[in-house]
C-alpha atoms as an extended CHARMM CRD file, in Angstrom:
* protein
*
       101  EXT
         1         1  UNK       CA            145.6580000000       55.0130000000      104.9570000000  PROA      1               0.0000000000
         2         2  UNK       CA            145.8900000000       58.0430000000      102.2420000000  PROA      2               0.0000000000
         3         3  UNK       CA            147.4040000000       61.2970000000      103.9370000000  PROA      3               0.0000000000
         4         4  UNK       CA            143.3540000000       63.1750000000      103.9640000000  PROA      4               0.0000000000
         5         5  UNK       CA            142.0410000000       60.4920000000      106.0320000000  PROA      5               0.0000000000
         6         6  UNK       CA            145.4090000000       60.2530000000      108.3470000000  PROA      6               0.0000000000
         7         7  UNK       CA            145.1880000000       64.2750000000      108.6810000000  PROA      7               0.0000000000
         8         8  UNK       CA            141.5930000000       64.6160000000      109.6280000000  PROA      8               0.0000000000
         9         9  UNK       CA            141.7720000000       61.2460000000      111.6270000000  PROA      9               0.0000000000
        10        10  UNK       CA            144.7130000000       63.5010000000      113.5460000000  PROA      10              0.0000000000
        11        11  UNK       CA            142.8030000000       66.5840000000      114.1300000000  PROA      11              0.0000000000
        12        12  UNK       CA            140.1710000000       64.3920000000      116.0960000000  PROA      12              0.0000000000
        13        13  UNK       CA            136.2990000000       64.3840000000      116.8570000000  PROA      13              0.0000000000
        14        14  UNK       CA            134.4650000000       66.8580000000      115.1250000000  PROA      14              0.0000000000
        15        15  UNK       CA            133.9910000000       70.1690000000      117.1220000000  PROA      15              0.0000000000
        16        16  UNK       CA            130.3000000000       70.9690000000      118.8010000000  PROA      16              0.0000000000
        17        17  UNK       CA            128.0610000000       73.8270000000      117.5060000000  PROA      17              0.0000000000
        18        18  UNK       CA            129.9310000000       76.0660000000      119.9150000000  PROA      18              0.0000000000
        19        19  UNK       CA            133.2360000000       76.2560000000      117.5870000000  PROA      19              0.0000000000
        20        20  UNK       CA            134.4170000000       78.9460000000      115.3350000000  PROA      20              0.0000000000
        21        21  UNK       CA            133.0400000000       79.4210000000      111.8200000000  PROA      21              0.0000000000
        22        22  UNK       CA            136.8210000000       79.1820000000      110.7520000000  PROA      22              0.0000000000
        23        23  UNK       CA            137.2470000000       75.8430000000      112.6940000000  PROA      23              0.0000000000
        24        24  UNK       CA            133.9240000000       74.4090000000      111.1880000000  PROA      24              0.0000000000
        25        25  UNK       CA            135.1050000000       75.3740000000      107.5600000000  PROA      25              0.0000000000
        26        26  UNK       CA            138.0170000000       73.6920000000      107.7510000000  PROA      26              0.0000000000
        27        27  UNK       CA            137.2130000000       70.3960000000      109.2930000000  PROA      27              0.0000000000
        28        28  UNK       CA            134.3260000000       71.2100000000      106.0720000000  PROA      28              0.0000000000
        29        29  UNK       CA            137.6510000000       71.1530000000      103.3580000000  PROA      29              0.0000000000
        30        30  UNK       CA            139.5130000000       68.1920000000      105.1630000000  PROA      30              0.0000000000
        31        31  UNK       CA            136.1180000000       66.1020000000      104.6770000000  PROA      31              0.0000000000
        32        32  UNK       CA            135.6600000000       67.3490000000      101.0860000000  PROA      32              0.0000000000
        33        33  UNK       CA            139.1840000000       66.6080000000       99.9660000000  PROA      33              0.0000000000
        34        34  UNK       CA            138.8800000000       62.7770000000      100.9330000000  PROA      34              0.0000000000
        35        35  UNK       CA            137.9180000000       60.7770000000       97.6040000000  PROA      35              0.0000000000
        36        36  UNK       CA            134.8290000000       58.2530000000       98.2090000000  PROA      36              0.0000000000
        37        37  UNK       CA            135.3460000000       55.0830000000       98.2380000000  PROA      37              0.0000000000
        38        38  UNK       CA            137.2270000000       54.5320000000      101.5840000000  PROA      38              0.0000000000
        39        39  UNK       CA            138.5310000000       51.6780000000      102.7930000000  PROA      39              0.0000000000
        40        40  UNK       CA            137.4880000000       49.3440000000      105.0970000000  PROA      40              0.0000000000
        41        41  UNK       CA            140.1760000000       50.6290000000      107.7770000000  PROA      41              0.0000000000
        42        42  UNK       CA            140.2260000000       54.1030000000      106.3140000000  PROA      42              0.0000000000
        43        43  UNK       CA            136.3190000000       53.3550000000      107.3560000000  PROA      43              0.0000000000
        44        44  UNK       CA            137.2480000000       52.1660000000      110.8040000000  PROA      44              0.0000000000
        45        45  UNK       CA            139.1620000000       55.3280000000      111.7720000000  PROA      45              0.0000000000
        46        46  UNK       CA            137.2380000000       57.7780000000      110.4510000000  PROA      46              0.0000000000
        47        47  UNK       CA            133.9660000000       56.4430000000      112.8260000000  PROA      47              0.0000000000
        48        48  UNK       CA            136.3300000000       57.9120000000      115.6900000000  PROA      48              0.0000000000
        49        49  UNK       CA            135.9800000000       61.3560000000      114.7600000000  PROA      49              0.0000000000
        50        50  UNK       CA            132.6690000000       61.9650000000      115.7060000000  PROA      50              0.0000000000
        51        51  UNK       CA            131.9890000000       65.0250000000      117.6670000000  PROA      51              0.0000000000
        52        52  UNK       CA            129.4770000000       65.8820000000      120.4050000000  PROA      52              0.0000000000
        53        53  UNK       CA            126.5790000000       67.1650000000      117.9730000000  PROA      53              0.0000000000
        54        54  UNK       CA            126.1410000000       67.0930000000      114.3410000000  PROA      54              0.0000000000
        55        55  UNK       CA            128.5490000000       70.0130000000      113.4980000000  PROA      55              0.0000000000
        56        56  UNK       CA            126.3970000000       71.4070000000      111.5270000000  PROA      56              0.0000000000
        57        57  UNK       CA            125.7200000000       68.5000000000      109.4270000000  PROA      57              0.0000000000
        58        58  UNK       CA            129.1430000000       67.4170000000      108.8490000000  PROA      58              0.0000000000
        59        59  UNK       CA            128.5290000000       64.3170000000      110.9010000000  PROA      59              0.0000000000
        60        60  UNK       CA            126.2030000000       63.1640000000      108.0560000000  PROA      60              0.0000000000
        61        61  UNK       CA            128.8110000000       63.8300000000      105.8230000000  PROA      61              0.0000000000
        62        62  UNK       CA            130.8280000000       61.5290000000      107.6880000000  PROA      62              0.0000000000
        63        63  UNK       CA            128.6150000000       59.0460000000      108.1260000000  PROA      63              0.0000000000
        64        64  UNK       CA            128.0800000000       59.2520000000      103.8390000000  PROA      64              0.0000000000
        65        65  UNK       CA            131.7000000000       58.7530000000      103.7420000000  PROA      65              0.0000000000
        66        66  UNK       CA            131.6350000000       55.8790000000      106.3300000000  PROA      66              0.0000000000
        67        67  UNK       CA            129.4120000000       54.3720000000      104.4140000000  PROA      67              0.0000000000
        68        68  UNK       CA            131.1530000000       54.0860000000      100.9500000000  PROA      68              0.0000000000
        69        69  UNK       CA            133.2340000000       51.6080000000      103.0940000000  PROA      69              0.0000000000
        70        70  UNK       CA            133.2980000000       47.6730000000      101.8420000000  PROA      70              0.0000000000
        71        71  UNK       CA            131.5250000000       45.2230000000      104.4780000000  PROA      71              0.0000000000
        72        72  UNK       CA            129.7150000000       45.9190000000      108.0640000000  PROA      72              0.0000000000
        73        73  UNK       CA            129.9830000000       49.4510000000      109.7330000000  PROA      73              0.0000000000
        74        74  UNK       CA            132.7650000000       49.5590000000      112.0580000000  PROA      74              0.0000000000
        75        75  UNK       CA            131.0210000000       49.2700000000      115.6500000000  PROA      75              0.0000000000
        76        76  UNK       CA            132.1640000000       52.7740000000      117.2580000000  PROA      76              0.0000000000
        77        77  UNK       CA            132.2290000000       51.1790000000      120.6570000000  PROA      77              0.0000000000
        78        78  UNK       CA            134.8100000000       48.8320000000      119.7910000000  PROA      78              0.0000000000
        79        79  UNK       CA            136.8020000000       52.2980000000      118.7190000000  PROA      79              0.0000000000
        80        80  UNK       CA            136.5160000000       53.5580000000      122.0000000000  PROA      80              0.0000000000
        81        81  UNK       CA            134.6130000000       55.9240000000      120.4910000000  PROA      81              0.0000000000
        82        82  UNK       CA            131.8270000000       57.8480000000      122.8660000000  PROA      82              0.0000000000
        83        83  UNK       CA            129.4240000000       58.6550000000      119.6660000000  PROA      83              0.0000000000
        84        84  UNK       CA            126.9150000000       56.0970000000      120.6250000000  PROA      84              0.0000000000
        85        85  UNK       CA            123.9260000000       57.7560000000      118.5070000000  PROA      85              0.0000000000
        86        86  UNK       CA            126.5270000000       57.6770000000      115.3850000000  PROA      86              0.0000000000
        87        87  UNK       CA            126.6230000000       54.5450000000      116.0500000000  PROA      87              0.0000000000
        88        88  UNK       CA            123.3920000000       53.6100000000      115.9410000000  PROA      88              0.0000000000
        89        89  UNK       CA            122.7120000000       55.2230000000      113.0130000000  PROA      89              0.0000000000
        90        90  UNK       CA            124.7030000000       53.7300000000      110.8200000000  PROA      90              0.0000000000
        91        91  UNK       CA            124.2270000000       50.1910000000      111.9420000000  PROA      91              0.0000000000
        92        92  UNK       CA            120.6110000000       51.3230000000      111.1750000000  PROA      92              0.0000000000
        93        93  UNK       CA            121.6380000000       52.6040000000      107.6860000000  PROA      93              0.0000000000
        94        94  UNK       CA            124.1400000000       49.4470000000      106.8750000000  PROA      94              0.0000000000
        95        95  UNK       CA            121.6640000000       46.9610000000      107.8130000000  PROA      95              0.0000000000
        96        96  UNK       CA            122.2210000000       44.9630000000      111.4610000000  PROA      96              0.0000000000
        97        97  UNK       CA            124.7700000000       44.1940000000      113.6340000000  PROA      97              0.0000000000
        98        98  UNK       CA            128.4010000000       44.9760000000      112.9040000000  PROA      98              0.0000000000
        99        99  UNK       CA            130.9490000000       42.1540000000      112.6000000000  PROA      99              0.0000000000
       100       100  UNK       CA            133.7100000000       44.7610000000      112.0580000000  PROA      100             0.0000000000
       101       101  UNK       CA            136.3700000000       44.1840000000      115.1670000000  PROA      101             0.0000000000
């Protein structure tokens, strides 16, 4: 996994409407300095940093990352991930079910 993915991977889910301008900015530069195409577990990882809200709109930016992925959307519920309306919507946007473990 290349070290922008790894670092906003490590600084978890997205933050809610409710976080500092300065918080939101930067979580905004750690998505901007990741180069599309991702990889497929680069992909995977990143679909377990979604917040409680769209942040924004930086969940759509994720989700446009996410999706420059090869093969199925990873399933966030496999990632123990609690974004369940992320995860519908990009199912939705890949086309079907997800064979991704």
């Amino acid at each position: 996994m290349r070290p922008e993915v790894h670092s906003f991977v490590a600084d978890g889910p997205l933050p809610g409407w409710e976080a500092s301008e300065e918080e939101i900015e930067r979580r905004e530069r750690q998505l901007s300095a990741i180069i599309r195409s991702v990889t497929s577990e680069e992909a995977a990882a990143l679909a377990t940093c979604f917040g409680p809200d769209d942040c924004y709109g930086l969940a759509w930016t994720l989700v446009h990352l996410i999706e420059t992925a090869p093969g199925p959307a990873p399933r966030l519920a496999a990632l123990g991930c609690e974004a369940g309306d992320w995860s519908e919507v990009l199912q939705a946007r890949w086309g079907g079910a997800s064979t991704a473990p």
